[in-house]
Residue, then its C-alpha position, 0 to 999 in steps of 0.5 A: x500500500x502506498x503511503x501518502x504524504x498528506x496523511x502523516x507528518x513529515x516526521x512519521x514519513x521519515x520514521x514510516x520509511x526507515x522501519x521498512x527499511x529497517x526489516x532488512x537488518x533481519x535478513x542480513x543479521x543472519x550472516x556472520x558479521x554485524x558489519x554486514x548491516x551497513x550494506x543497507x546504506x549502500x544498497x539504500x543509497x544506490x537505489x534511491x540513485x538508480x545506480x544498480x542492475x535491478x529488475x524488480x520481475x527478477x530478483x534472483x538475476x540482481x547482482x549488484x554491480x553498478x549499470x555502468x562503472x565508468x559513468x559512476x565513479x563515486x559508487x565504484x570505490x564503494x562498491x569495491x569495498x562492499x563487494x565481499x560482504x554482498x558475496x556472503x549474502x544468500x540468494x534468498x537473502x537478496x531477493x527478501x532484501x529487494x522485495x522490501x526495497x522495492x515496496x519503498x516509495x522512490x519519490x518519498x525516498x528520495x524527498x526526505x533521503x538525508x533524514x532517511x539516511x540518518x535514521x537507517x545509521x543510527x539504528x545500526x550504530x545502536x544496534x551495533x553499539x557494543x561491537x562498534x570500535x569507529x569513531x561514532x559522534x553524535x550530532x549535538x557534539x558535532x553541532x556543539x563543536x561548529x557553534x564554538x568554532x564560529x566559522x567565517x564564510x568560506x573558511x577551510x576544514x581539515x578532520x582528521x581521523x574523520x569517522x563518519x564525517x559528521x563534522x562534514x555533514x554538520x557544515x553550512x554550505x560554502x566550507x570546503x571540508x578536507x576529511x580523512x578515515x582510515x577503515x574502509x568501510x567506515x570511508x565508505x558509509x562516511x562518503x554515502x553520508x556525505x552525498x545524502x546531505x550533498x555535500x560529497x561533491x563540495x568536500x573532500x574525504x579521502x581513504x587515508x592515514x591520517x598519521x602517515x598522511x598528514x595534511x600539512x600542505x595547506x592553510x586551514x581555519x579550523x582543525x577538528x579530530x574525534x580521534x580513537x581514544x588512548x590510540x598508542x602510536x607505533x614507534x615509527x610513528x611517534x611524533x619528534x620535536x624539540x620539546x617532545x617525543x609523543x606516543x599517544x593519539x592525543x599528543x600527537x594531535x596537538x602538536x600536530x595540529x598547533x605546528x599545522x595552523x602556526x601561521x595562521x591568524x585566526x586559525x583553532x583546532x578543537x579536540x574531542x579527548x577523554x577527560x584523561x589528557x586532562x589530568x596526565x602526566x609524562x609527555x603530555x604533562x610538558x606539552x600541557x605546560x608549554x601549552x598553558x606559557x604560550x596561552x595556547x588554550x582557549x576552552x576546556x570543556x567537561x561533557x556527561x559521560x556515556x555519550x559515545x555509543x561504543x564507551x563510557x568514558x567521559x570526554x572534553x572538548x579542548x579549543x586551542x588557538x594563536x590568539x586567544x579572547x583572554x591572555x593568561x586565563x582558560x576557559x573552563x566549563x562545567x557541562x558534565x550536567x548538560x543532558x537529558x536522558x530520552x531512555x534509560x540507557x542513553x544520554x542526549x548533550x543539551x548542545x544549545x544550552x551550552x551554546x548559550x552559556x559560552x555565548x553569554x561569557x559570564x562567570x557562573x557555577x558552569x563557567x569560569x575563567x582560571x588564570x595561569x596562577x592558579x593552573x600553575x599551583x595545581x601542577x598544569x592539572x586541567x581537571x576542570x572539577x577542581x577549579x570549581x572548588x569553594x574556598x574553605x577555611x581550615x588545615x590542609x591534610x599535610x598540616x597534621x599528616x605526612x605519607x609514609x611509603x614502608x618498605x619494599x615486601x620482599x617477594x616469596x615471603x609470608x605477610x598479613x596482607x591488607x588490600x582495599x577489601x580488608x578495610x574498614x568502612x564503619x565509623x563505629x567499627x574503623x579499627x583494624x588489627x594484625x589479628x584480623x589479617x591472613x598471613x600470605x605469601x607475597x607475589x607481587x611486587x608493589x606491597x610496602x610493609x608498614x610497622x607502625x600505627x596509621x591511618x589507611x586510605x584506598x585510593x582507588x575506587x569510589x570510596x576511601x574505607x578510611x582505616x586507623x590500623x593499630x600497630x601491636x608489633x605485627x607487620x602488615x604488607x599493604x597493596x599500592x591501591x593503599x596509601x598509609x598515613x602518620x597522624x599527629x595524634x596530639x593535633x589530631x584524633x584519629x576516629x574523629x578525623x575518619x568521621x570528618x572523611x564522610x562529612x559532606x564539604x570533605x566528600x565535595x572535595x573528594x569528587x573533585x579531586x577524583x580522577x577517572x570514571x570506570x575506574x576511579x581513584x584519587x591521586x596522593x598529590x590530591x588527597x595531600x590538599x583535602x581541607x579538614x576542620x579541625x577543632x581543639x583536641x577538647x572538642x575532638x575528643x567530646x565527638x568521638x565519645x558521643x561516636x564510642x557511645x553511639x557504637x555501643x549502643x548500635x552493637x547492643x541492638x545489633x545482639x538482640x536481633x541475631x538473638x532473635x534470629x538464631x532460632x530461625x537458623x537453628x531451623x534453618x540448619x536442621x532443615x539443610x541438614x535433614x535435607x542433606x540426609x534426605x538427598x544423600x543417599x540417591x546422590x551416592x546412589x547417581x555416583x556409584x550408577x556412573x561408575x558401573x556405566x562408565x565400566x560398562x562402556x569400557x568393555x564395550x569400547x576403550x574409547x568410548x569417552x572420545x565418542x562425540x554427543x554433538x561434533x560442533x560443539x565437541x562434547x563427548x561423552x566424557x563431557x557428559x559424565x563430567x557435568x552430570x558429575x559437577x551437578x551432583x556434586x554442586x547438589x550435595x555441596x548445597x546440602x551440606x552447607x547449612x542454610x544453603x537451600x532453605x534461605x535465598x538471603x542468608x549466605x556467607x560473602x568471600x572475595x570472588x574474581x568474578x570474571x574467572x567465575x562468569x568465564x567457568x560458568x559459561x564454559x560449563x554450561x555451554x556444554x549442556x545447551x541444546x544444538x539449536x541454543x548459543x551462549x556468549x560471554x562478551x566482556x566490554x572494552x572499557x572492562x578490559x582496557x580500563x580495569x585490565x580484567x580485575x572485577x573483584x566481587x563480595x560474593x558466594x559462588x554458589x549463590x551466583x551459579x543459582x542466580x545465573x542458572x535461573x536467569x538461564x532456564x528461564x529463556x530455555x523453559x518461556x523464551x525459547x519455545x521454537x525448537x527448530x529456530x536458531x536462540x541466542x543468550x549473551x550475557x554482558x558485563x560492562x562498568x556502570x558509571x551512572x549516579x544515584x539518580x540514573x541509577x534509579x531509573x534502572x531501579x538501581x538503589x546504588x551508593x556513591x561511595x561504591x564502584x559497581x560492575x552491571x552484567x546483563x543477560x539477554x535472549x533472542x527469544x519469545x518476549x515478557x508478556x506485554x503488562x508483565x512488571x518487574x514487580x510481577x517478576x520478583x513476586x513469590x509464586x508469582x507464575x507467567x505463561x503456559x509453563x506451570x512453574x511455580x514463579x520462584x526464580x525471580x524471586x529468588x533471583x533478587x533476594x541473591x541479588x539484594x543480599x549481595x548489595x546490601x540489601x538494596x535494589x539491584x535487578x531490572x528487566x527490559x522486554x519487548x525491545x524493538x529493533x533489537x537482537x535481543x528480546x529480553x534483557x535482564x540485569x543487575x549490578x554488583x559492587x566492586x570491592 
């Protein structure tokens, strides 16, 4: 049926377009590569064009070569490089991609083409979002960046690194744009673009390395560059000069850059970097400084984190220029708050708000103009939270305080060890003895032996767990994630300096001075200048009795209540030990049952065990036995240990590497899915590359199997009722960096002294009935569906998840999704100790 144009608003024409459209991601999403999805761009662009070899009667004749080459040289490089992805596509494919193609309206196509084409890219860049590693900007960044830039007519682009182009589409007409893309196809869908905003004939973009080719031949009136973040330049690579020798993207850039557009009145270049180059040191910490002398830096300005689609780091904008509107000051703003939030997932740059704050060029609490002086007093740090600071009248933490570094442990040798875990985090309870610690064998370099009373300090994550360690003449080793001070105890009460760390004006401080967002932590340089007030020692001490006083009391009402609940465990353990007496007997039956089978076989075939169950999955018979083994095994352990079984919420905690668990867990159950049913564990890249592996959770594995096993046979028993169809289930963990108010939108209950990991577990499957409600989820018996189960998982699910948090609120569900692989997603965050 065709559509009429009078009959909906050129919006909904635009969207009614792109979702037919949008029915080929499921044809081409059966191929083996997500990438295979920009196809839809290219084929959208050459139809709407007239470019391809396309007979509606015959479909299967199309082969998607150009009509001809030589009168279409713009689509030819293009086609090139799309030409293996077409090659992976089935015939059935193809002419399911053509019949939905052809039922477009060509002449509505082609009226609202541009905006078509941007909705298409963004739904494959959302869909793409995890996988994705090219330089993705969203529009109001780029928008953002052309506002501050404030071109004169005519003016000369060079973009560098150039991504899609979007600072090329962005334009307005009579700039001359020089881009450069390394990736092909990102070239390619950047060329596309271009032409679906007409501006591919007017600029030029170029398949180029923007290291190895840059351009310096010209003058230019603006420089802009997105590049790939912390991108390590090769050796060869490296850029030297006299001042020096730079192997990052970002210090390559600018002096690049600035070298490019020396002769050049007029001439800027604005960067968006993450907000590390801010605050590093090294080589980019003297280029900062030569670039603070020379009045080289005109902006600095902080944006929200998690607005790219492919990271959540947060990211700055830095405008550098010949000559700035304010010799020996820096603009810096505070836009981390400019946003809004159109879904729980995503945020949106409030651009035109910002716009409005540089224009206006007004001191506020958003903006301030800091002066050389005062960059030079904080080490040539330009993290702009920390100029944003209230004066505060009191003593600095060097004025009662000093670092003690301790010895280097030797390696080999058995300490008591203290890592961030074992500190306190409880004014009432702040006191830590050697007594209190496992000796352990030293295997890391980076412990310092400590011999004396101090006050600990984790300077990594979002909390500092301040700890006053009381020396007995027991060494302990503490781990560089630590930072061990002596106090002046005749200035200084230690309980009462650890109360004032959770003091509000000390806790503002803290923020400021924190560094990093996946994962945070507070420099010594910083924590040295943390302003505390301090009273006479008289009033100190009157404070700290009223803490000593209320802890008492706290432990007192602490005791009645585990009075009153040992007659539940009592009951508790009688029931798991009756229980265990119950299940003991079949289990060593099941056991000794494998064995006689295994003999069995044996004399059948001595090698049975290599026979395999499933050749793609290579699961063996041997494979078999072993789970059928584990199962019986977890069973009896459960058993065995006391409450296991009888309470979801009652549970003993441990340190967990949680990665290495997730890694077995999966492994594991991989072996046990049906043919038909794929399971993936997919680590995000800031998991990897800013926390380097090491998510070290307060859990309890078997607690953690049950939850995830739950979450497991619930896609296998209600999502996955077609077994004839291909079903995926991935599950995710990636830094959750959103604060107290994102947080709950999710229906996380968080606390912003913690660091948290998010894992998300989604299905390809059948959806959560329609009304069906987190509530409905996490109800007791609540049941859903045909199945006739009796509605405990979810239940239990979130009592495991809210005893691993404290008691707060933890899980969230998301179903019916559309234009997404996935149907169902179930998540949950945990915090990082």
């Amino acid at each position: 049926m065709q559509m009429n144009k009078s009959d909906y608003s050129r919006k909904e024409l635009i969207g009614r377009i792109g979702n037919h459209i949008w029915q080929c991601a499921s044809v081409i999403r059966n191929t083996r590569s997500n990438t295979n999805l920009y196809l839809l761009l290219y084929i959208l662009s050459a139809y709407k064009d007239g470019v391809l070899n396309f007979s509606p009667r015959n479909y299967s004749d199309w082969s998607f070569n150009l009509k001809n080459e030589d009168e279409n040289l713009f689509y030819r490089d293009i086609q090139k490089i799309f030409h293996p992805l077409f090659e992976s596509l089935h015939e059935r494919q193809i002419e399911e991609i053509l019949h939905i193609i052809n039922g477009i309206d060509l002449e509505q196509l082609i009226d609202n083409f541009k905006e078509v084409f941007e909705f298409v890219l963004n739904k494959i860049i959302d869909f793409d979002r995890k996988y994705s590693n090219v330089s993705i900007n969203p529009e109001e960044i780029s928008k953002l960046i052309i506002g501050l830039a404030d071109l004169p007519k005519f003016s000369n682009v060079y973009n560098p690194f150039a991504g899609f182009a979007s600072f090329g589409v962005y334009l307005e007409e009579g700039h001359m744009y020089y881009g450069q893309e390394i990736n092909p196809n990102t070239w390619a869908i950047g060329q596309l673009r271009l032409k679906a905003h007409l501006n591919c004939f007017t600029h030029r973009y170029s398949l180029a390395d923007s290291i190895e080719n840059w351009n310096d031949f010209q003058d230019f009136d603006l420089i802009v560059a997105s590049p790939p973040m912390r991108l390590q330049l090769k050796k060869h690579q490296s850029h030297n000069s006299i001042y020096t020798n730079h192997r990052t993207i970002e210090g390559f850039l600018v002096e690049k850059g600035m070298e490019t557009l020396r002769y050049s009145n007029n001439g800027q270049l604005i960067v968006v970097f993450p907000l590390s180059f801010l605050f590093s040191g090294g080589a980019e910490g003297k280029l900062k400084k030569r670039l603070v002398d020379k009045n080289l830096i005109d902006t600095i300005i902080t944006l929200p984190s998690g607005l790219l689609s492919n990271t959540v780091i947060p990211i700055c904008v830095i405008v550098f220029k010949n000559h700035i509107k304010r010799p020996g000051f820096v603009k810096m703003i505070d836009g981390s708050s400019f946003y809004y939030k159109d879904n729980p997932k995503t945020k949106t740059l409030k651009y035109k708000d910002l716009l409005m704050l540089i224009k206006d060029d007004v001191e506020t609490e958003f903006l301030r103009y800091v002066s050389i002086k005062e960059i030079y007093e904080n080490d040539f740090d330009l993290s702009v939270s920390r100029y944003f600071l209230e004066d505060l009248v009191g003593s600095k933490l060097t004025s009662f305080a000093q670092i003690i570094r301790g010895t280097r442990a030797p390696m080999n040798e058995s300490f008591k060890q203290v890592q961030i875990r074992d500190l306190k985090d409880d004014v009432f309870d702040s006191v830590l003895r050697s007594i209190e610690l496992d000796s352990k064998i030293v295997k890391r370099g980076t412990f310092r032996i400590i011999s004396e009373s101090c006050l600990l300090i984790a300077n990594k994550w979002n909390t500092l767990k301040p700890t006053y360690f009381k020396f007995t003449g027991e060494s302990i080793a503490i781990s560089q994630n630590i930072t061990a001070l002596k106090l002046n105890e005749d200035i200084v009460h230690p309980i009462y300096l650890i109360n004032e760390f959770s003091s509000e004006y000390v806790e503002n401080q803290v923020d400021s001075y924190r560094v990093g967002s996946v994962q945070p932590m507070l420099r010594t340089k910083d924590l040295k200048n943390i302003v505390f007030r301090i009273p006479d020692m008289k009033e100190q001490v009157a404070k700290v009795s009223g803490i000593i006083e209320l802890s008492e009391r706290l432990k007192k009402i602490e005791s009645e209540k585990e009075s009153l609940l040992t007659g539940i465990k009592k009951v508790e353990t009688e029931s798991s030990t009756s229980l265990s007496h119950i299940l003991g007997k079949p289990l060593l039956s099941i056991g000794s049952s494998l064995e006689i089978i295994k003999n069995a076989l044996t004399k059948i075939d001595p090698k049975w065990e290599k026979h395999y169950l499933s050749q793609s999955r290579e699961f063996t018979l041997s494979d078999a036995f072993e789970s059928i083994s584990k199962n019986v095994k977890y069973i009896q352990e459960l058993a065995d240990r006391n409450t296991s079984m009888v309470s979801v919420s009652n549970f003993e905690l441990e340190p967990i590497h949680f990665l290495k668990f997730l890694s077995s867990f999966v492994k594991d159950e991989k072996k046990s899915l049906k043919t038909n049913i794929s399971l993936e564990l997919d680590i995000h890249e800031d998991i990897k590359n800013q926390m380097s592996n090491q998510v070290i959770i307060n859990g309890n594995i078997q607690k953690l199997r049950i939850l995830l096993l739950n979450l497991l046979d619930n896609a296998k028993n209600h999502a996955f009722n077609e077994n004839d169809i291909a079903h995926k289930i991935n599950i995710e963990i990636l830094p959750f960096t959103g604060n107290a108010k994102e947080a709950s939108i999710l229906n996380y209950d968080i606390d912003d002294k913690k660091s948290y990991v998010e894992v998300r577990v989604s299905n390809t499957g059948k959806s959560f009935p329609k009304d069906f409600k987190l509530e409905d989820y996490v109800r007791k018996n609540f049941a859903a569906g045909s199945t006739g189960n009796n509605g405990l998982g979810g239940y239990e699910v979130n009592e495991i998840l809210k005893t691993l948090n404290s008691g707060k609120n933890a899980l969230n569900i998301i179903s019916n999704i559309p234009d997404s692989e996935y149907c169902t997603v179930v998540s949950f965050i945990l915090p990082i100790i």
